[in-house]
SETI-894590 format. One line per 4 residues: their letters; for each residue x, y, z of N, C-alpha, C, O. Coordinates in Angstrom, 2 decimals. Layout:
N
A) X Y Z X Y Z X Y Z X Y Z  ... $
***
This chain:
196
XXXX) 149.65 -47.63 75.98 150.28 -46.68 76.89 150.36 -45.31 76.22 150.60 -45.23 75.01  150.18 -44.42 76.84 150.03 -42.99 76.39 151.61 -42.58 76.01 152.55 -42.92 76.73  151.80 -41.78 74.73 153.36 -41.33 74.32 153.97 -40.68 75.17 155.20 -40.69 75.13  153.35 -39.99 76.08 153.79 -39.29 76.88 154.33 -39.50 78.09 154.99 -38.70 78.74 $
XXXX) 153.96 -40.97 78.47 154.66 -41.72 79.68 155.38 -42.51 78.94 156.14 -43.02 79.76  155.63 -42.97 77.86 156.55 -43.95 77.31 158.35 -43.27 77.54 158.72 -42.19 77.08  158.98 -43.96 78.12 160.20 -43.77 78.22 160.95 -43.64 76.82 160.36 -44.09 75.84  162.44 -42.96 76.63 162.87 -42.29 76.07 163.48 -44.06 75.04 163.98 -43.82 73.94 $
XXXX) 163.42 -45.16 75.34 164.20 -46.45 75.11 163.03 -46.99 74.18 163.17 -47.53 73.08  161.53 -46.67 75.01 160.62 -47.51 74.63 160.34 -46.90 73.25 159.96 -47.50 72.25  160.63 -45.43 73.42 160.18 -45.02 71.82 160.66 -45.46 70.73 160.14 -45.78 69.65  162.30 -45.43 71.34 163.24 -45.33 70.13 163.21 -47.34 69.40 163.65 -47.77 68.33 $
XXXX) 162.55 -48.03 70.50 162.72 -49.15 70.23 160.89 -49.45 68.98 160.77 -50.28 68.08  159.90 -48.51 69.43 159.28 -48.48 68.69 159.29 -48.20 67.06 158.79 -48.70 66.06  160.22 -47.05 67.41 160.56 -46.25 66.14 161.39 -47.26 64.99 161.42 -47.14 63.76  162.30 -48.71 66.24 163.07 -49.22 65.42 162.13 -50.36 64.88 162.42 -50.91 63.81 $
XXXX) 161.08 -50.70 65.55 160.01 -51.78 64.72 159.19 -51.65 63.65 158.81 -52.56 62.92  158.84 -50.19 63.55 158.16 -49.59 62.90 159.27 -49.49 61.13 158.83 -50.10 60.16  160.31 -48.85 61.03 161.34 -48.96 60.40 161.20 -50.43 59.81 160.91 -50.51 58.62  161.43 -51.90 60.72 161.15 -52.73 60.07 160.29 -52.83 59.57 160.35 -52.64 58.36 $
XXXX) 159.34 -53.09 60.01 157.66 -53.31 59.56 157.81 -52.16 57.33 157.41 -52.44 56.20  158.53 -51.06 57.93 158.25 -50.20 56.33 159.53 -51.18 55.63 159.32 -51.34 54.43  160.61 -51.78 56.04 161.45 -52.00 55.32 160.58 -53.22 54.28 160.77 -53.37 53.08  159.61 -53.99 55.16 159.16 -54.94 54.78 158.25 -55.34 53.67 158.11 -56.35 52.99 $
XXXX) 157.53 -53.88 53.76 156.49 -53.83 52.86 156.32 -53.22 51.43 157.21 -52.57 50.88  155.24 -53.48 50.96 155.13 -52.95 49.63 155.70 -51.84 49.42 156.56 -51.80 48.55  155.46 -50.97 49.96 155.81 -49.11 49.89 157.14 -49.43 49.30 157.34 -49.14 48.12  158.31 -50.17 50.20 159.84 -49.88 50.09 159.75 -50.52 48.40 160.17 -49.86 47.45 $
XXXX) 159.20 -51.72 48.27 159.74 -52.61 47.28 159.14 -51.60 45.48 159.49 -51.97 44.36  158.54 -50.78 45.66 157.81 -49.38 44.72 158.99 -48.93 44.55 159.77 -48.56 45.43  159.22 -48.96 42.77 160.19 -47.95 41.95 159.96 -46.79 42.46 158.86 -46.36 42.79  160.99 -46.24 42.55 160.38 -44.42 41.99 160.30 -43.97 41.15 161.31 -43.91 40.46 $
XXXX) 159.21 -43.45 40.71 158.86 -43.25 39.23 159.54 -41.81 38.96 159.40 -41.12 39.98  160.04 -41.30 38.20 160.20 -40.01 37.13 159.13 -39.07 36.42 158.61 -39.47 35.38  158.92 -38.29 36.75 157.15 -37.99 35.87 157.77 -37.43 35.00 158.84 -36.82 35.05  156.86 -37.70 33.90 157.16 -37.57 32.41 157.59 -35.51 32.44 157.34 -34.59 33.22 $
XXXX) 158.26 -35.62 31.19 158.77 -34.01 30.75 157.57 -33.14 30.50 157.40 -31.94 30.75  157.11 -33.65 30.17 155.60 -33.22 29.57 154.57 -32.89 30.61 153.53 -32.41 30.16  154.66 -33.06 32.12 153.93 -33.35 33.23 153.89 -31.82 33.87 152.80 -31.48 34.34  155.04 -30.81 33.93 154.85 -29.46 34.52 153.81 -28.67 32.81 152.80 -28.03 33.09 $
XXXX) 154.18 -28.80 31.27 152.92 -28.23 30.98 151.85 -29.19 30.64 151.35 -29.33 29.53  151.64 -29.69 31.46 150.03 -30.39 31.64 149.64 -29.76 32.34 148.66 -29.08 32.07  150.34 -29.72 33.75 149.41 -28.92 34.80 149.69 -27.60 34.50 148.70 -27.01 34.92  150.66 -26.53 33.88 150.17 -25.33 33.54 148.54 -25.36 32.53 147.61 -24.63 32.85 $
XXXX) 148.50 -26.02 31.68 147.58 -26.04 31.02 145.91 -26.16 31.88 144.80 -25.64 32.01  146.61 -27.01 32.17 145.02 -27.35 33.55 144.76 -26.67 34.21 143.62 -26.77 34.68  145.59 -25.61 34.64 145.34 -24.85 35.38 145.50 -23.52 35.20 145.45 -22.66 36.08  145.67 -23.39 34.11 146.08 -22.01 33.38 146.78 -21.01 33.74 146.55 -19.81 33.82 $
XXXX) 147.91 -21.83 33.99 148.90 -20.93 34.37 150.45 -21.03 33.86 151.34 -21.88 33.88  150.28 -19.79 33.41 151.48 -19.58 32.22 152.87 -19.12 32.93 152.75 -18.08 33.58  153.74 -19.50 32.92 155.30 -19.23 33.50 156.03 -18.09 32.42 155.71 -17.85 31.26  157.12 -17.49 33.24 158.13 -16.49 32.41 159.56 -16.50 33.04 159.81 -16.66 34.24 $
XXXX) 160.35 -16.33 32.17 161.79 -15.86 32.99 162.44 -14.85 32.19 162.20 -14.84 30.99  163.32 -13.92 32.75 163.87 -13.02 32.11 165.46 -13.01 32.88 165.76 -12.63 34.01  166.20 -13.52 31.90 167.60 -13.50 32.05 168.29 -12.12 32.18 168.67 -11.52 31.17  168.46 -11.62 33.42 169.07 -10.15 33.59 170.74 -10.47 32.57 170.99 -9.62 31.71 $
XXXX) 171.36 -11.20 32.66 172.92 -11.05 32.06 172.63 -11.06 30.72 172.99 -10.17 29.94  172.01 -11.97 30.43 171.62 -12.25 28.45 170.58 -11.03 27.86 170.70 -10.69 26.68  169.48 -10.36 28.81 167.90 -9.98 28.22 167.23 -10.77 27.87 166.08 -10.39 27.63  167.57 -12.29 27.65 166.37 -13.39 27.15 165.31 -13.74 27.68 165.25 -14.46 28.68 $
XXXX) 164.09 -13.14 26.92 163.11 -13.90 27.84 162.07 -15.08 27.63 161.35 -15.28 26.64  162.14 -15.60 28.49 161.10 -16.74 28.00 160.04 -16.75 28.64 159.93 -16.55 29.85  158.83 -17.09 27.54 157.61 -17.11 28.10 156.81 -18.29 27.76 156.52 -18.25 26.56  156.25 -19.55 28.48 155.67 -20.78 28.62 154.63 -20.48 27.37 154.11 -19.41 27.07 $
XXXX) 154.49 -21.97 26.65 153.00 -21.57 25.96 151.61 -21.89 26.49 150.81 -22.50 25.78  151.36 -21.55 27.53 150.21 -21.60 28.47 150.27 -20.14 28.50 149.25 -19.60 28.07  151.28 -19.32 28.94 151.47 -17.76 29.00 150.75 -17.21 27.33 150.06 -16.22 27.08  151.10 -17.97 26.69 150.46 -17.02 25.08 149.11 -17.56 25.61 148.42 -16.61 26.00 $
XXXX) 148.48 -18.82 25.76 147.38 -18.83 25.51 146.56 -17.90 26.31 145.57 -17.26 25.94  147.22 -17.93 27.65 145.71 -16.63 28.09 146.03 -15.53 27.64 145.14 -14.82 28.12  146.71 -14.85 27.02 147.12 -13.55 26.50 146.34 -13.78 24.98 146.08 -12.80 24.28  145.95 -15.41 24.47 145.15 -15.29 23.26 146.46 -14.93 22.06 146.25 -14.14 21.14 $
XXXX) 147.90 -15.69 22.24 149.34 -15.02 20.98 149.64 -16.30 20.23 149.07 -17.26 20.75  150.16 -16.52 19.46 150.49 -17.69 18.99 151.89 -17.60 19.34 152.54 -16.56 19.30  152.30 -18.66 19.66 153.39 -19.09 20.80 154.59 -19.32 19.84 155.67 -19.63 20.34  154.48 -19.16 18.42 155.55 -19.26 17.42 156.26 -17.73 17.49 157.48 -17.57 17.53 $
XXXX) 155.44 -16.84 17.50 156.13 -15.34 17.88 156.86 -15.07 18.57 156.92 -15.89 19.49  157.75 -14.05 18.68 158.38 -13.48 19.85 157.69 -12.56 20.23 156.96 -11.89 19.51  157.87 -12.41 21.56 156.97 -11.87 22.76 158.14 -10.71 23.55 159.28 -11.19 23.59  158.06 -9.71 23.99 159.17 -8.54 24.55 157.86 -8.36 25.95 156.63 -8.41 25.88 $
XXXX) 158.86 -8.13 27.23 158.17 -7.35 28.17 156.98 -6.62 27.84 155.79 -6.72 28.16  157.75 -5.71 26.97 157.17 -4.13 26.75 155.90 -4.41 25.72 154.87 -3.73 25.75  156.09 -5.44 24.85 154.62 -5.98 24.45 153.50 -6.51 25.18 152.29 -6.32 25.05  154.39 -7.42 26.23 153.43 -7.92 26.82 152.42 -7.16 27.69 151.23 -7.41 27.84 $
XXXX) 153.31 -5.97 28.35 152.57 -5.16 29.06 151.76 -3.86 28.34 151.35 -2.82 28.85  151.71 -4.34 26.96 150.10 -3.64 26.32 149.00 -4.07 26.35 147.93 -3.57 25.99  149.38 -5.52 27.01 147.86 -6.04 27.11 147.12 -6.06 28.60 146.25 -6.89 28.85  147.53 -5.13 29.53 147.40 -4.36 30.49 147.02 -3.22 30.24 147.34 -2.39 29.39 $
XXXX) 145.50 -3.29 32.01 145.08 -1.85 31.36 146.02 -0.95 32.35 146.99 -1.28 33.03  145.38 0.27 32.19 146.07 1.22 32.39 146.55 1.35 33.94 147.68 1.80 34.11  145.83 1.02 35.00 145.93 1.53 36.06 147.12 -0.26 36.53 148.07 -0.29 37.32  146.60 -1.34 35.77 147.62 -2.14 36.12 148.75 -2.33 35.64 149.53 -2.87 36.43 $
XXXX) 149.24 -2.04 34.40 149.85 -1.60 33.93 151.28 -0.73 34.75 152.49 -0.88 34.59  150.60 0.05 35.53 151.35 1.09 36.40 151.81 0.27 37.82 152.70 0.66 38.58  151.10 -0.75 37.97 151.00 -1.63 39.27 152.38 -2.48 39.22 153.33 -2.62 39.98  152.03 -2.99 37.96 152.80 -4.21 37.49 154.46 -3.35 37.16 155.54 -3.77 37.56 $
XXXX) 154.23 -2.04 36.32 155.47 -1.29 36.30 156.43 -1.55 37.65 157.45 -2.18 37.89  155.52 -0.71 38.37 156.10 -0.72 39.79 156.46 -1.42 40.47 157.27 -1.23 41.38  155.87 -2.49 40.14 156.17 -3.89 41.09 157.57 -4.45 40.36 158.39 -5.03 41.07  157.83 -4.28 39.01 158.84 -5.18 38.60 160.33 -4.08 38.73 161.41 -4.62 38.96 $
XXXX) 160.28 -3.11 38.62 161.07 -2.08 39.21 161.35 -2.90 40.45 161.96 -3.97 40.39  160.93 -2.44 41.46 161.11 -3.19 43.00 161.51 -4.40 43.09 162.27 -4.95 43.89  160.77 -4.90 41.90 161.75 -6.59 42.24 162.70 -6.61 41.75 163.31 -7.46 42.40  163.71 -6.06 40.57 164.49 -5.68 40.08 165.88 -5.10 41.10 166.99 -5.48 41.46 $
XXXX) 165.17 -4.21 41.22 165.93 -2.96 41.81 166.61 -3.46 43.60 167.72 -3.47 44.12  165.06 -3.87 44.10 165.51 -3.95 45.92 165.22 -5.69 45.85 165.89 -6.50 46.49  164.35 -5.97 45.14 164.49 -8.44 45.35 163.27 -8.53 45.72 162.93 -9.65 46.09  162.20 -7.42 45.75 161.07 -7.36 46.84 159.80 -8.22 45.68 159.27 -7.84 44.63 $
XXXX) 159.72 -9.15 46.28 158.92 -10.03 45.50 157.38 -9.64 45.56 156.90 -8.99 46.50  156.39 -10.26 44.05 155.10 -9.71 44.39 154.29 -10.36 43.88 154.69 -11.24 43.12  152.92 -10.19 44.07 151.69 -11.10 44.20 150.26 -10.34 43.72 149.39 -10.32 44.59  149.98 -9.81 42.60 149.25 -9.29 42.02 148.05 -9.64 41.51 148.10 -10.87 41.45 $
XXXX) 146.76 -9.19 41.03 145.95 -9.36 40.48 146.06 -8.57 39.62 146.47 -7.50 40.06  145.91 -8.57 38.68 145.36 -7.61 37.49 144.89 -7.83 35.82 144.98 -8.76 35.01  144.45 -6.76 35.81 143.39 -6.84 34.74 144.15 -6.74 33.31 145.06 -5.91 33.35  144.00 -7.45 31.93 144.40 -7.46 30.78 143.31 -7.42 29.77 142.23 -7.81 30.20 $
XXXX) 143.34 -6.95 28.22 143.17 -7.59 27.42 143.80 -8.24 26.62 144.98 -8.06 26.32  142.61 -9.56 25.94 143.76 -10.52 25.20 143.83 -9.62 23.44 143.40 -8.56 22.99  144.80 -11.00 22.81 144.65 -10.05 22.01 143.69 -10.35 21.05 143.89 -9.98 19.89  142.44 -11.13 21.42 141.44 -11.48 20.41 140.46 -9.74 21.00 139.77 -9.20 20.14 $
XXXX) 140.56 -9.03 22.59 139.42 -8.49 22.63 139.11 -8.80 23.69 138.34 -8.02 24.26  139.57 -10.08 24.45 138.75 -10.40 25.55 139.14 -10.15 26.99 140.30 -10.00 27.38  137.99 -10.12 27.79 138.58 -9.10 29.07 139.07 -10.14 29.74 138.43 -11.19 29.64  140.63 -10.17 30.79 140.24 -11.51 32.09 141.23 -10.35 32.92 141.62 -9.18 32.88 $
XXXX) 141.31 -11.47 33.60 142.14 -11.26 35.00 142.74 -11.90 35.56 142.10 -12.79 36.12  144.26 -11.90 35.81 145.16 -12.66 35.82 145.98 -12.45 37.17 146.10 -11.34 37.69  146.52 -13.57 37.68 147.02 -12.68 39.20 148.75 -13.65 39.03 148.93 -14.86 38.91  149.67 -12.64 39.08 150.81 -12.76 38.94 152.10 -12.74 39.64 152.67 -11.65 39.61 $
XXXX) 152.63 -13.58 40.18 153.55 -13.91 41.58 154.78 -13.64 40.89 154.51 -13.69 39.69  155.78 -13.44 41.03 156.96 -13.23 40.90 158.09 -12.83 42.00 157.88 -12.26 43.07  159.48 -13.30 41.41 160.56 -13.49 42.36 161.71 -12.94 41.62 161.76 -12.59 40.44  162.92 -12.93 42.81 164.48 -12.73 41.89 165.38 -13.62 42.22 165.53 -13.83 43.42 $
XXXX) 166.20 -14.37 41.24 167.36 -15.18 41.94 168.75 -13.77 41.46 168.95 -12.92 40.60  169.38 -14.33 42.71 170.58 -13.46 43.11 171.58 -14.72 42.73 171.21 -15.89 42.83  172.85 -14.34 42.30 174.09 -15.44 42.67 174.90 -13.92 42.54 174.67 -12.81 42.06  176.14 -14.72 43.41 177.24 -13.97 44.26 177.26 -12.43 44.38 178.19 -11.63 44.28 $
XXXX) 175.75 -12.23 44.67 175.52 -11.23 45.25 175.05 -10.26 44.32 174.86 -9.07 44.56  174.86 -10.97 43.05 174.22 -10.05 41.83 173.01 -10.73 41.20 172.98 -11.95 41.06  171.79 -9.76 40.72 170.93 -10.29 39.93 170.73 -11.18 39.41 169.71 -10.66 38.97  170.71 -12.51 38.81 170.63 -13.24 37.73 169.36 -13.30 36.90 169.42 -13.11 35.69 $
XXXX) 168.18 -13.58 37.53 167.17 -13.74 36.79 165.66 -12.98 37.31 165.58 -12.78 38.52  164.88 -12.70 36.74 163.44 -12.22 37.31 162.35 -13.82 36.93 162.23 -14.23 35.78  161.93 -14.25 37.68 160.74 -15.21 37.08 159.73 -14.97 38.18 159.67 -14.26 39.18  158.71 -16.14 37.39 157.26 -15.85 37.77 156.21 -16.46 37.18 156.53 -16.91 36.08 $
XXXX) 154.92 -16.69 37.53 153.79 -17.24 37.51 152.64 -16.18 37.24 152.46 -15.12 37.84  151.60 -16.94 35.76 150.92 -16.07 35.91 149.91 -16.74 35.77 150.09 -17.71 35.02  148.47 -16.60 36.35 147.00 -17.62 36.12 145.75 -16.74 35.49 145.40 -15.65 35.94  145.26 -17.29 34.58 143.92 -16.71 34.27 143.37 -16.67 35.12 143.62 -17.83 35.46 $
XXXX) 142.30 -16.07 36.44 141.42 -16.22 37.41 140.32 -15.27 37.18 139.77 -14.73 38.15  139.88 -14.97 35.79 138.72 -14.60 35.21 137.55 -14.85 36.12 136.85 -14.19 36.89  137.69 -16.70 35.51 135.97 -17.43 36.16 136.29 -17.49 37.56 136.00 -18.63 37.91  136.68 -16.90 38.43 137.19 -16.62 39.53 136.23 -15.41 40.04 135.09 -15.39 40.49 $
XXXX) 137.14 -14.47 39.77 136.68 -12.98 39.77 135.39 -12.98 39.57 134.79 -12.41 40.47  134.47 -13.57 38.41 133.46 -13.17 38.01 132.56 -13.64 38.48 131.57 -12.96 38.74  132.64 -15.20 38.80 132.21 -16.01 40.44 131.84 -14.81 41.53 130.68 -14.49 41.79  132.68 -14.38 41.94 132.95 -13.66 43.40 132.05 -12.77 43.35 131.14 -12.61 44.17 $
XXXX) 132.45 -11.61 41.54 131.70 -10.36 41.79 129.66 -11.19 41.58 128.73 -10.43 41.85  129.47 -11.98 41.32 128.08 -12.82 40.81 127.39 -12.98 42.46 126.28 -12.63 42.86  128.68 -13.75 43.30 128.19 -13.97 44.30 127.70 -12.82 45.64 127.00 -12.97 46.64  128.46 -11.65 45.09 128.42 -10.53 46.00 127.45 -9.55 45.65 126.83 -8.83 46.43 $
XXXX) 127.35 -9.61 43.86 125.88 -8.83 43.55 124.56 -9.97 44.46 123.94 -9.51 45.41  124.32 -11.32 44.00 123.70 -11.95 45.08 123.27 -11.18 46.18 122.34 -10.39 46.30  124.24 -11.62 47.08 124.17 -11.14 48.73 123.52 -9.66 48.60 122.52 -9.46 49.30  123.90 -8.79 47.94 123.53 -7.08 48.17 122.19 -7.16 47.54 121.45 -6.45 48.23 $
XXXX) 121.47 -7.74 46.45 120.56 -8.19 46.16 119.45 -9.00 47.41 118.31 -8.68 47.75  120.08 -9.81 47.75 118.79 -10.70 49.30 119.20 -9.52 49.97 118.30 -8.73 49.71  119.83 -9.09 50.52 120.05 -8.22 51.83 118.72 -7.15 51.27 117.79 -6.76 51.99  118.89 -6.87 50.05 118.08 -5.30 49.94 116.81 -5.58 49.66 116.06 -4.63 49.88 $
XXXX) 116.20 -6.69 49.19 114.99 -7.96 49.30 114.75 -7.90 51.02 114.03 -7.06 51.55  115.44 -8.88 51.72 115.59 -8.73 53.18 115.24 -7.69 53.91 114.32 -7.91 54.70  115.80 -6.34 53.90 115.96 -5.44 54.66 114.23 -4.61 54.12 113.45 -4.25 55.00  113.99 -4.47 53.01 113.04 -3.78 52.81 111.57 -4.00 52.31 110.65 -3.34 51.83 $
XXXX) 111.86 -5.24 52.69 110.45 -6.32 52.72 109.43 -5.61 53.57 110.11 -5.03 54.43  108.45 -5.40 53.74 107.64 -4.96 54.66 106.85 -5.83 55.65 106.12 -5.30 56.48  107.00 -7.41 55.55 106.64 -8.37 55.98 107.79 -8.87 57.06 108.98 -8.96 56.77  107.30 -9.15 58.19 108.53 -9.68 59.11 109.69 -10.48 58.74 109.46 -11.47 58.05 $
XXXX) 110.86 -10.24 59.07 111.11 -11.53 58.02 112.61 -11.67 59.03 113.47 -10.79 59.02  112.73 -12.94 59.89 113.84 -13.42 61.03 114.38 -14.56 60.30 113.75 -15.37 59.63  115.72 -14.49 60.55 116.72 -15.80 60.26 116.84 -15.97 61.61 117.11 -15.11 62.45  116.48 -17.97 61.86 116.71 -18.15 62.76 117.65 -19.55 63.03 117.13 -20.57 62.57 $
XXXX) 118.83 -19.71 63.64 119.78 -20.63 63.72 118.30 -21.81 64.15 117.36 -21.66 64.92  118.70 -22.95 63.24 117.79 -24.37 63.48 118.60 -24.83 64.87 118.01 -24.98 65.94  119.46 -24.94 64.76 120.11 -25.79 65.88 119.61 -25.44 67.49 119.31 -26.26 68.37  119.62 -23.93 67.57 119.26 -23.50 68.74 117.94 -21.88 68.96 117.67 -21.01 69.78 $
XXXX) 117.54 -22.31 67.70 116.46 -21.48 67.89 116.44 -20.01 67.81 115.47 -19.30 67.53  117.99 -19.53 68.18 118.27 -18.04 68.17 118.05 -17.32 66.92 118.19 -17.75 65.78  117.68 -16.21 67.30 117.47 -15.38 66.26 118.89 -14.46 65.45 119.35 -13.44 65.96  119.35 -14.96 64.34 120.64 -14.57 63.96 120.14 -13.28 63.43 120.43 -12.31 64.12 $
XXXX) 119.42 -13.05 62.29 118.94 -11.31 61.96 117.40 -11.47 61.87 116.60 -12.41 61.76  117.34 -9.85 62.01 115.69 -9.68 61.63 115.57 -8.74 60.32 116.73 -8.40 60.06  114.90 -8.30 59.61 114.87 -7.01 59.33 113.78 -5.93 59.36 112.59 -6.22 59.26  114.24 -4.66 59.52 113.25 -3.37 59.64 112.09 -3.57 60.57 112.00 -3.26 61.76 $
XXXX) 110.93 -4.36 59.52 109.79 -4.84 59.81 109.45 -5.48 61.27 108.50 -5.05 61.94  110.25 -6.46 61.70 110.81 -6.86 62.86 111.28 -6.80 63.80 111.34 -7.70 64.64  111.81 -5.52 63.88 112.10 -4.84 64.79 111.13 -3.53 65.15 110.75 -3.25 66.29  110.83 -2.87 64.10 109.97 -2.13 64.41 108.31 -2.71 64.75 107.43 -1.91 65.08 $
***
């Protein structure tokens, strides 16, 4: 019978068999497991993404050791804002200024890309989310997320030199040259040659 003609009794009596049927089975009789302490930096690690917090009442800040590694620091050091943001270039640098002002200042949370060097030398690019917790109506903390997305970026810009590459192959071929959808035969582009 379609749900939609089932009366308002028939559901709820479904809903109550169904309930049995889960009370019954394996699923319910499954511990719940605890994931190990160790399980949030695994997946920073895996995924390279380094965490921070900065205690507005104390100044303490903490920074994950997934955060030293893409910055290339040894994670036994102490680390200050104002260090960290030397390994920013210049124009992000000013981005990231601005942005943490604002989150500071008005709560206005942000979502960045930008560019660093580490401190071996090496170029990446890192894109950086951040937030503010408030209690009773005052500041408490700034935190945030930050990911290497280097082999990302460099993917993208690889795949887009590509494309501008066939297109300019494509377009100035002197030989006819039509893309044509298989499915239905239409002609999706031509270039130059082909039209003229």
């Amino acid at each position: 019978m379609n749900d939609h003609r089932k009366t308002k009794a028939q559901l709820i009596e479904e809903i109550k068999q169904l309930r049995k049927r889960l009370a019954g089975s394996a699923i319910s009789e499954q511990p719940v497991e605890v994931p190990p302490p160790s399980l949030p930096r695994e997946i920073e690690h895996l995924a390279h993404l380094g965490s921070w917090e900065l205690n507005l009442e104390n100044k303490r800040i903490y920074f994950s050791k997934t955060f030293y590694d893409v910055y290339e620091l040894d994670p036994s050091q102490d680390l200050t804002f104002e260090q960290a943001f030397e390994f920013y270039s210049d124009s992000s640098k000013k981005e990231l200024s601005a942005a943490m002002e604002r989150l500071q200042s008005q709560g206005i949370p942000f979502d960045l890309v930008l560019e660093i060097t580490t401190a071996s030398g090496k170029h990446r690019w890192v894109r950086t989310i951040a937030n503010r917790e408030v209690e009773n109506g005052k500041p408490k903390r700034l935190y945030g997320v930050m990911q290497d997305i280097t082999e990302a970026i460099n993917l993208k810009r690889k795949l887009v030199e590509q494309e501008r590459t066939y297109r300019e192959i494509f377009e100035t071929n002197q030989s006819v040259k039509l893309i044509i959808d298989p499915e239905d035969g239409q002609i999706l582009q031509a270039n130059e040659a082909a039209v003229s």
